[in-house]
C-alpha positions as CSV (number, residue, x, y, z in Angstrom):
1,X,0.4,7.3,-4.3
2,X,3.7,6.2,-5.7
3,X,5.9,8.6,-3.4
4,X,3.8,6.6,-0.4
5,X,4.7,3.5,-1.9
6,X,8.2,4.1,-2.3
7,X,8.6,5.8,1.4
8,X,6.9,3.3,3.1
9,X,8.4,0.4,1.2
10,X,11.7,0.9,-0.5
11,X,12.5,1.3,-4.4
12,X,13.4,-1.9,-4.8
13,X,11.3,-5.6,-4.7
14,X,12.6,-8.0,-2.5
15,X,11.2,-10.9,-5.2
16,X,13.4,-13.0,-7.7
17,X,11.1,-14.0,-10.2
18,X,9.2,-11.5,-11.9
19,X,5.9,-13.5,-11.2
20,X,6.9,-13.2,-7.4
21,X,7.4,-9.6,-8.2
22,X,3.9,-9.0,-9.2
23,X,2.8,-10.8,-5.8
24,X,4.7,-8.9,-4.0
25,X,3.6,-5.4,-5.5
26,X,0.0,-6.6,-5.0
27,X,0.5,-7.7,-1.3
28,X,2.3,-4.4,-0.7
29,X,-0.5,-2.3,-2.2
30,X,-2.9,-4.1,-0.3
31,X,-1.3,-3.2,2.5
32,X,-1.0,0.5,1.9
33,X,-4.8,0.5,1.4
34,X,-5.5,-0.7,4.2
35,X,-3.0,1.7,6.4
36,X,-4.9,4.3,4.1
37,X,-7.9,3.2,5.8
38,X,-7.0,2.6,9.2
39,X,-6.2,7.0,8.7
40,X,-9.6,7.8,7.1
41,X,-11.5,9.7,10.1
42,X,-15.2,8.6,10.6
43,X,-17.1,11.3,9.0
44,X,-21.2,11.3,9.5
45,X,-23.7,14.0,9.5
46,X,-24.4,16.3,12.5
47,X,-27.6,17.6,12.6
């Protein structure tokens, strides 16, 4: 999960403040989850 992270974001934080920083982590892993989603196929049963 962490070399997605870092590929899709950067190794750095953009953030000052270290509470900014843990905003900004959360906002970004938000966002990976849902681009995580939006990749998941449907899957249902054939029958």
């Amino acid at each position: 999960m962490m070399f997605r992270y870092k590929t899709i974001f950067g190794r750095e934080l953009d953030a000052g403040t270290f509470e900014n920083q843990i905003t900004e982590v959360r906002l970004k892993c938000l966002t990976l989850n849902k681009f995580i989603g939006i990749g998941m196929p449907d899957v249902y049963k054939v029958s």
